[in-house]
C-alpha positions in Angstrom: 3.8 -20.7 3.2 5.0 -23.8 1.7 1.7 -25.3 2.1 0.3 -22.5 0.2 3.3 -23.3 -2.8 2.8 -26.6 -2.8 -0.9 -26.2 -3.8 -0.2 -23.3 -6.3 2.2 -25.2 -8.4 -0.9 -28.4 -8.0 -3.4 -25.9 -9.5 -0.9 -24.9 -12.0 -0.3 -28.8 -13.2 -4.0 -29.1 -12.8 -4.8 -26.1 -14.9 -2.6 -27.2 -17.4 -3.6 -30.4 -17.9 -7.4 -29.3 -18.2 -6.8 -27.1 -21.3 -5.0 -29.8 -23.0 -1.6 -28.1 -23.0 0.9 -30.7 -24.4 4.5 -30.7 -25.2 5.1 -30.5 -28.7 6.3 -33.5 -30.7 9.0 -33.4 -32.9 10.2 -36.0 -35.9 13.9 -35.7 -38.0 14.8 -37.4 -41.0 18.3 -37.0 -42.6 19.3 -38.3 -45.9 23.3 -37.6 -46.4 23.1 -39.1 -50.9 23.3 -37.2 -53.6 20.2 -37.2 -55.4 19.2 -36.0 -59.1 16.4 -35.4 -61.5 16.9 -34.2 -65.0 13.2 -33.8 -65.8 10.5 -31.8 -64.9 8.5 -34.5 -63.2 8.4 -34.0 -59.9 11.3 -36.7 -57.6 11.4 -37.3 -54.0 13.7 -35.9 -51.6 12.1 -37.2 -48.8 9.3 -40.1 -48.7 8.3 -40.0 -44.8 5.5 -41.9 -43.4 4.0 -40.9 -39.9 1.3 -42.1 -37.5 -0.3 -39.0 -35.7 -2.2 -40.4 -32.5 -4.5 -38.9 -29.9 -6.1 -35.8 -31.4 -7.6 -35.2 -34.6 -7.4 -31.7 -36.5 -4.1 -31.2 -35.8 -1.2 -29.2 -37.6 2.0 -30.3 -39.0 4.5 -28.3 -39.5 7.6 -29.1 -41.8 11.0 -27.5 -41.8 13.4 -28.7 -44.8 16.4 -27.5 -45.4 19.6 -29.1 -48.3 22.5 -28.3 -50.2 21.1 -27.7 -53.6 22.5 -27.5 -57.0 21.6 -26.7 -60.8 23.7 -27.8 -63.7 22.8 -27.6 -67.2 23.0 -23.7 -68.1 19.6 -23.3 -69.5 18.1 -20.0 -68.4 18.2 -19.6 -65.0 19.3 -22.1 -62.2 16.1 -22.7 -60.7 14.4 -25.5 -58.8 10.7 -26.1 -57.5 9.6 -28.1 -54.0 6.9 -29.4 -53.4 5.9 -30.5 -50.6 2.7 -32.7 -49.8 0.8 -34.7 -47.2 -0.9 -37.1 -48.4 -0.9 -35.8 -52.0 -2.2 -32.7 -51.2 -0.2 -29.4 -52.0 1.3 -28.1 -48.4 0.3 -24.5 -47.8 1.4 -21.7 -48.2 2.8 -22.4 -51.5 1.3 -21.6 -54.9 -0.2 -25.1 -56.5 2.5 -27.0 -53.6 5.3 -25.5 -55.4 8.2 -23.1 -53.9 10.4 -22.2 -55.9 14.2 -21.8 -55.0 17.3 -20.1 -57.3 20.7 -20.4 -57.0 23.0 -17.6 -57.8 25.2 -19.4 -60.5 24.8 -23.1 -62.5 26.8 -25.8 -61.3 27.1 -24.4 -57.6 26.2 -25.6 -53.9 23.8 -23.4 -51.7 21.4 -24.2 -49.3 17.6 -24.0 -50.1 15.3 -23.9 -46.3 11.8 -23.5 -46.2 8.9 -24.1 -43.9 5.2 -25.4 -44.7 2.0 -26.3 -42.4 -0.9 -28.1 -42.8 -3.6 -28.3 -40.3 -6.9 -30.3 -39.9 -4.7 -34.3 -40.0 -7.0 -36.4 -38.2 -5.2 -39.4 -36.3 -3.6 -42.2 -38.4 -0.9 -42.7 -41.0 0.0 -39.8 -43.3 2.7 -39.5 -45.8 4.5 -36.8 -45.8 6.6 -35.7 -49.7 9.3 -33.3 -50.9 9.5 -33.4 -53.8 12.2 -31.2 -56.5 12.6 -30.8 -59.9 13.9 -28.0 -62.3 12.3 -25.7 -63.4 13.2 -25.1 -67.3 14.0 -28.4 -69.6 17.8 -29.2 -70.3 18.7 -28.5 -66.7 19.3 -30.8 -63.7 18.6 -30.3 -60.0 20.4 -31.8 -57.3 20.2 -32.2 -53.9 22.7 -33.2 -51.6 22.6 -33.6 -47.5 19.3 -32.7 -45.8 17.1 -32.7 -43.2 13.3 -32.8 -42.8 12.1 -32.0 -39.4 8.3 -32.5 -38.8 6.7 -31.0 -35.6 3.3 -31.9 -34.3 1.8 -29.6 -30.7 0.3 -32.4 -29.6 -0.2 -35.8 -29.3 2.6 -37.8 -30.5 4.1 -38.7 -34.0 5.2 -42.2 -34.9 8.2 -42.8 -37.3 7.6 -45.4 -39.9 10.9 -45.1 -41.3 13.8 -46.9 -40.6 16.7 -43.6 -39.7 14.0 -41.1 -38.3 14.1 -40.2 -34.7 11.6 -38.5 -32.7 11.9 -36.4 -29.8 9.8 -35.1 -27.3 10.3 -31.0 -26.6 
């Protein structure tokens, strides 16, 4: 009987390693500043480069999440991120932008959303988001955040000083 386990759970490993099943990869950046922009030009939150190795077409998924803030009192408190990779807009967003609104001017919430890309081919990419208000006059801010990248397989590189990977 244990004979018969032992060479179940090899077949298993064996199996497993044939179809390419892989542990996914996982990257985290945290900035703890305050940052601003009082213009509608697009400024970075986050300005991550990565190294994908081993496999090409892969996806990359990002999950960002920070205290947010809009001051001014023009219209509404809205802010736009926008995300890119490589300077390309990050699905599913409309032209790269998602758009975020806080319920009054001049208060903390927290804006979280998640984006994917797939079909990054091994080698450096860098990874953006970007924020911005939305109507003239008013200022976004954003305060502590995190960016978390995840990769299925393969492995992702930090080329950042402060980011930290870890294998799932």
């Amino acid at each position: 009987m244990r004979k018969v386990l032992c060479v179940a759970v090899l077949l298993v490993i064996m199996i497993g390693a044939v179809s390419g099943i892989a542990t996914a990869k996982t990257l985290y950046v945290v900035a703890e500043d305050i940052l601003s922009n009082d213009t509608q030009t697009p400024a970075d939150a986050f300005a991550v480069d990565v190294k994908l190795t081993t496999y090409n077409n892969q996806c990359m998924t990002l999950t960002f999440s920070a205290q947010a803030s809009v001051a001014g009192g023009v219209t509404t408190a809205t802010m736009g991120f926008a995300p890119t990779i490589d300077g390309i807009a990050v699905p599913p967003t409309l032209a790269g932008t998602t758009w975020w609104v806080n319920a009054e001017f001049d208060m903390w919430d927290t804006a979280g959303f998640m984006w994917q890309m797939c079909g990054l081919k091994i080698g450096r990419h860098a990874v953006r988001i970007k924020f911005f208000p939305e109507v003239g006059g008013n200022i976004a801010y954003v305060g502590p955040r995190i960016l978390k990248i995840d990769i299925k397989s393969g492995k992702i590189v930090p080329l950042v000083t402060g980011a930290e990977s870890e294998d799932e």
